[in-house]
C-alpha positions in Angstrom: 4.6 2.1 7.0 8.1 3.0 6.2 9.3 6.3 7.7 10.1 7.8 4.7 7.0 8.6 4.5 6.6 11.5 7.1 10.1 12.5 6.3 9.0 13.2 2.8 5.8 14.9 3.7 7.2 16.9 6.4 9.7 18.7 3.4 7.2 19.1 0.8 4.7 21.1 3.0 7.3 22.9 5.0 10.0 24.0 2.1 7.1 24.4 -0.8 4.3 26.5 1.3 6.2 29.6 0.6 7.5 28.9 -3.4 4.3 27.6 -4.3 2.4 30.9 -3.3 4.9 33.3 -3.4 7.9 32.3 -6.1 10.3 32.8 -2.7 13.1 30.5 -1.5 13.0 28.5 1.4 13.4 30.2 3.9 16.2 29.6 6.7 15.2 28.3 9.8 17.6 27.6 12.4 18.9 24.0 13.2 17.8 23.7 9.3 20.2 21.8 7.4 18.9 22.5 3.4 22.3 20.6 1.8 21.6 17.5 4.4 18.4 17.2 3.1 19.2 17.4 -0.6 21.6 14.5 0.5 18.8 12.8 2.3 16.3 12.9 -0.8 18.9 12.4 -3.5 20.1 9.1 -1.8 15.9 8.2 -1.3 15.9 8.3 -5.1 19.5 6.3 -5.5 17.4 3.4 -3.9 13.8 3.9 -5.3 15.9 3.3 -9.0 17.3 0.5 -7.5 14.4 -1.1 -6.1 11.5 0.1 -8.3 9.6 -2.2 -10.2 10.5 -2.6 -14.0 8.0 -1.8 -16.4 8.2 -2.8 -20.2 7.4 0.3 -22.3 7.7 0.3 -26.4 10.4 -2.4 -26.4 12.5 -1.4 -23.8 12.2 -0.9 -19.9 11.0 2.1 -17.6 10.6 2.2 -13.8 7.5 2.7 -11.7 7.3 6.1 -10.4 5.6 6.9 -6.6 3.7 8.7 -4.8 5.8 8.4 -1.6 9.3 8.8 -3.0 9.0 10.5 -6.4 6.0 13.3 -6.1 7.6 14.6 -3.0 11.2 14.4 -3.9 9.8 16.9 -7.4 8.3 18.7 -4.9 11.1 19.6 -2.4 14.1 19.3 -4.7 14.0 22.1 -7.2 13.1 24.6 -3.9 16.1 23.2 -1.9 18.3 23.4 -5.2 17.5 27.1 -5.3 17.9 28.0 -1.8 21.5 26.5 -2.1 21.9 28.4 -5.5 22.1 25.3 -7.4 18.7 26.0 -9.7 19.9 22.8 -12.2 17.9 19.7 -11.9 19.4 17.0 -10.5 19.7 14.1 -12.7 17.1 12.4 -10.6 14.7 15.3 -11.6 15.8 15.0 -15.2 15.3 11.1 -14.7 12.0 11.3 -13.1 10.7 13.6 -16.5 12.2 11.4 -19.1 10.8 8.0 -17.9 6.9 10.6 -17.4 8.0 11.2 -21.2 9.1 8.0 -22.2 5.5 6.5 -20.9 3.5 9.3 -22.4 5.3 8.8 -26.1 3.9 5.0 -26.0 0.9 5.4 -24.6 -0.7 2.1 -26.1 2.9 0.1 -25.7 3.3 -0.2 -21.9 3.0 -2.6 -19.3 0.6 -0.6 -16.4 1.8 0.0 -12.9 0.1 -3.3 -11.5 -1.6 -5.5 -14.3 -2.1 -8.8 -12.4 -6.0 -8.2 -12.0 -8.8 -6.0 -14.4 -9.0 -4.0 -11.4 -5.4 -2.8 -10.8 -5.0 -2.2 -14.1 -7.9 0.6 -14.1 -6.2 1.5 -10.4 -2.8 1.8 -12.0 -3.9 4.2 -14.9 -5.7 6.4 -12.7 -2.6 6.9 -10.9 -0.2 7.3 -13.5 -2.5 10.1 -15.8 -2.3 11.9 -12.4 1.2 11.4 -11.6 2.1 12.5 -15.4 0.8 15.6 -15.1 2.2 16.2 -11.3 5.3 15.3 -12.2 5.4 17.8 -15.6 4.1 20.7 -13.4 5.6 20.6 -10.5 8.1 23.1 -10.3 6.5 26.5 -11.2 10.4 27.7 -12.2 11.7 28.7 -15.3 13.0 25.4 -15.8 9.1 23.8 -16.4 9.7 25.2 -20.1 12.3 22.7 -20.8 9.1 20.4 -21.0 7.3 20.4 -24.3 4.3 21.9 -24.6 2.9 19.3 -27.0 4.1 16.7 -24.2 2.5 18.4 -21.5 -0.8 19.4 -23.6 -1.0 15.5 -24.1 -0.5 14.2 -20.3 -3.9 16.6 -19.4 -5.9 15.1 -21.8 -4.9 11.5 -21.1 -5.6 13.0 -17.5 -9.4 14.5 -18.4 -9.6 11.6 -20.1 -9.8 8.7 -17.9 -11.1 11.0 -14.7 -14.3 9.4 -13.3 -17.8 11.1 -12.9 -17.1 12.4 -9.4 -14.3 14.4 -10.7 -11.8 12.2 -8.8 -10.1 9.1 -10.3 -9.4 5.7 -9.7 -6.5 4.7 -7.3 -4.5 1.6 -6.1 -5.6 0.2 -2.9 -3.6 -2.2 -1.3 -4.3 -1.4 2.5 -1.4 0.6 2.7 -1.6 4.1 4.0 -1.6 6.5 3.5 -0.6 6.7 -0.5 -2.6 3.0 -1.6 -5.6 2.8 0.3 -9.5 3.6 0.0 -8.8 7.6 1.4 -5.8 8.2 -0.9 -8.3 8.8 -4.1 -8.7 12.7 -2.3 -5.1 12.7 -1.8 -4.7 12.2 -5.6 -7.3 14.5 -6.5 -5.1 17.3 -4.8 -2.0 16.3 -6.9 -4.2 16.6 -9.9 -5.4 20.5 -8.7 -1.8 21.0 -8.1 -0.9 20.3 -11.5 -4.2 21.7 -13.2 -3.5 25.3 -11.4 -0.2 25.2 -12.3 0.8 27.9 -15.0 1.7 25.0 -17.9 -1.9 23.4 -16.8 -3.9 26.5 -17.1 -2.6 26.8 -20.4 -2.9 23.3 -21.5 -6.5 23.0 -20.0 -7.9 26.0 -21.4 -10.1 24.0 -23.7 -13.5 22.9 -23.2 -12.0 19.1 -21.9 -10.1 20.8 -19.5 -12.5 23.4 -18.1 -15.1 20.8 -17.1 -12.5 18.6 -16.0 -11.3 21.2 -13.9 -14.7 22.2 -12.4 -15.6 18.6 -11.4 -12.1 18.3 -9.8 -13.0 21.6 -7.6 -16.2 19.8 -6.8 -14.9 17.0 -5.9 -12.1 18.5 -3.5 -14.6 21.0 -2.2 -17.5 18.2 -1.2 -14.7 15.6 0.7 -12.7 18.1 2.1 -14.3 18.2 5.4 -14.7 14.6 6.0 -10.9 14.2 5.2 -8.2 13.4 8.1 -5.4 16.3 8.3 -3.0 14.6 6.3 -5.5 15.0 3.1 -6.8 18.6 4.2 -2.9 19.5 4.5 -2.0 18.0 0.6 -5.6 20.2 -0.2 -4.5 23.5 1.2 -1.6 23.0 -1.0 -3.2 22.8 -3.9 -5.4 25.6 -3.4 -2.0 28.0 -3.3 -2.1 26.9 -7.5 -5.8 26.4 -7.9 -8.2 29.1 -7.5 -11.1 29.1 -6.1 -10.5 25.8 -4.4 -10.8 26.5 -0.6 -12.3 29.6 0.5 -9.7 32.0 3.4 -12.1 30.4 6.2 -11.4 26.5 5.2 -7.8 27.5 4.5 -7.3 29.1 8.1 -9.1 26.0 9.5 -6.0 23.7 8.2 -3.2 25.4 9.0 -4.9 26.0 13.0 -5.2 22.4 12.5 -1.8 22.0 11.4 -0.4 24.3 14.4 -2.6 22.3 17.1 -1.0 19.0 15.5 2.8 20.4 16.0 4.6 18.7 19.1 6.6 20.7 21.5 10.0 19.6 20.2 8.9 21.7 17.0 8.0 18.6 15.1 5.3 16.4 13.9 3.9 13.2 13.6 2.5 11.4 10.7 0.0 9.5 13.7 -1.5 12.7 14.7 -2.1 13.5 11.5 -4.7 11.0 10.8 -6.7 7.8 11.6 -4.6 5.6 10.0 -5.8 1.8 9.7 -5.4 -1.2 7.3 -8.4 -0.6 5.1 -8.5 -4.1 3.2 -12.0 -5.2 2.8 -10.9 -8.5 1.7 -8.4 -11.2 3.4 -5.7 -10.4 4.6 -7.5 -8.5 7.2 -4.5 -7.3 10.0 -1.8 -5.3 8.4 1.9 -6.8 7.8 4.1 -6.9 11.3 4.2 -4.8 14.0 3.1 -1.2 14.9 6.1 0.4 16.3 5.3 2.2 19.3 9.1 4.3 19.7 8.2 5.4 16.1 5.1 6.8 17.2 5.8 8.4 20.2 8.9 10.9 18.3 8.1 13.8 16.1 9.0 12.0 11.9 
C-alpha cells in the first residue's frame, strides 16, 4: 500500500467537508500549509501521467485514470486553488476532463482499463462509468459549466446503464486495498452518490433512467453502510452532503464520533485505524506483495 494513499484521503475529507456542504473555502488551520499541498498533489499527478497505463482510444492513446491519485486530486484541488485565490484549473484538472471526454466521445473504440480476462473487462467498465461521472461532477463551482451538458447527460446514462441489480456496480479486485478489492464496490457506490447529487447530476438524472438508478443507489448505500469499516462510512458521509436523503442526522453523527475517536493525539490519523485492512484474493496468490511496514503504521499518514 503506497502512502499516497492516506495522504490523498486525509485532504479530500478534511479540505472538501466544508465546500461540499456549504460552498465555503477551506478553512485555515494552523501549521496548514494549503500552497505545499497543491505542490504535493500537482507533482502526484506529474508522475501518475508518467506512469499510468496507456490505453488505445479511437486511434490514438489515453491514460488510465484512478481512484487513488485522480478522484482525490479533483477533489481537493479546485478547493485549495480557491482558498489561494487561484479558482483556474490546473492543467492537470483540465487533463483529467479531456481524457473523461476523450473516452466518452468513443465509447465503442477503446481499449478498457484491464482487458486481459472477461472478468476485468466487466470490472474495468464498472469503474470507469463511475469514475466519468465523478470526475465531470466534482467540483460544485462555477467552473463545472465549462463541461457540456450533452457530455455530461451521456456519462449518467452510460452510468445507469451498466449499474447492477443491487444498485452498486462491478469493481476491479486485485487484493489491493483499499481502492481494488472485494469492499471497494461500497466505496464506488459513494463516488457515484457524490456525482448523482451533484447539481449537473440532478439535472442530467432527472429522467425516469436516472430516478430509479438513483433510488437503488440509496438503497444500496443505505443497506451496507453499517457493515462497512470507517474508511467506507467516511467516503459515505461525504456523499450524503450532495445526495439527499442518504444518511439520516443519527447515522451521520455516528461517523464523524467515529472519525473523532479514530484521530491520534498528534492531531492526525491513520489509514490502519481506519479499517480492517487484509489481502482479500480468493485465489493464489494468497499473502500480499512484501512487507507490512510497521514505522508506517505506528505515525499518523
Amino acid at each position: 500500500m503506497s502512502v499516497r494513499i492516506p495522504v490523498a484521503f486525509a485532504a479530500a475529507l478534511a479540505l472538501l467537508a466544508s465546500s461540499l456542504t456549504l460552498g465555503a473555502k477551506a478553512p485555515a488551520t494552523p501549521g496548514f500549509d494549503a500552497a505545499a499541498a497543491a505542490r504535493y498533489l500537482d507533482r502526484r499527478m506529474d508522475v501518475w501521467w508518467q506512469k499510468a497505463k496507456p490505453l488505445k482510444s479511437a486511434g490514438g492513446e489515453t491514460k488510465c485514470l484512478s481512484c487513488h491519485t485522480a478522484i482525490p486530486y479533483a477533489l481537493a484541488r479546485p478547493v485549495l486553488g480557491r482558498a489561494l485565490g487561484n479558482p483556474a484549473p490546473t492543467a492537470h484538472e483540465t487533463a483529467i476532463r479531456d481524457t473523461v471526454l476523450t473516452r466518452l466521445e468513443h465509447l465503442d473504440d477503446q481499449q478498457p482499463f484491464y482487458d486481459h480476462t472477461e472478468a476485468k473487462k466487466i470490472e474495468s467498465r464498472g469503474v470507469e462509468a463511475v469514475l466519468s461521472v465523478f470526475l465531470l461532477t466534482s467540483d460544485d463551482s462555477e467552473r463545472s459549466a465549462t463541461t457540456s451538458l450533452a457530455m455530461t447527460a451521456k456519462a449518467f446514462a452510460r452510468l445507469w446503464q451498466v449499474q447492477r441489480a443491487d444498485g452498486a456496480w462491478d469493481w476491479l479486485d486485485f487484493g489491493l486495498e483499499p481502492y481494488e478489492t472485494t469492499g471497494a464496490v461500497f466505496h464506488g457506490a459513494t463516488l457515484a452518490a457524490m456525482a448523482s447529487g451533484s447539481p449537473m447530476g440532478r439535472r442530467v438524472s432527472a429522467d425516469a433512467a436516472g430516478i430509479a438508478g438513483t433510488e437503488k443507489l440509496r438503497g444500496y448505500l443505505q443497506t451496507n453502510l453499517a457493515s462497512q469499516r470507517l474508511f467506507n462510512r467516511s467516503w459515505a458521509l461525504l456523499a450524503s452532503s450532495r445526495l439527499t436523503g442518504l444518511l439520516s442526522v443519527r447515522d451521520q453523527d455516528a461517523i464523524v464520533g467515529a472519525l473523532e475517536a479514530a484521530q491520534r493525539p498528534d492531531g492526525g490519523w491513520s489509514l490502519a485505524d481506519l479499517g480492517d485492512w487484509h489481502w482479500s484474493k480468493a485465489a493464489a496468490p494468497y499473502s500480499s506483495p512484501g512487507q507490512t511496514n510497521g514505522a508506517l503504521l505506528a505515525a499518523s499518514d
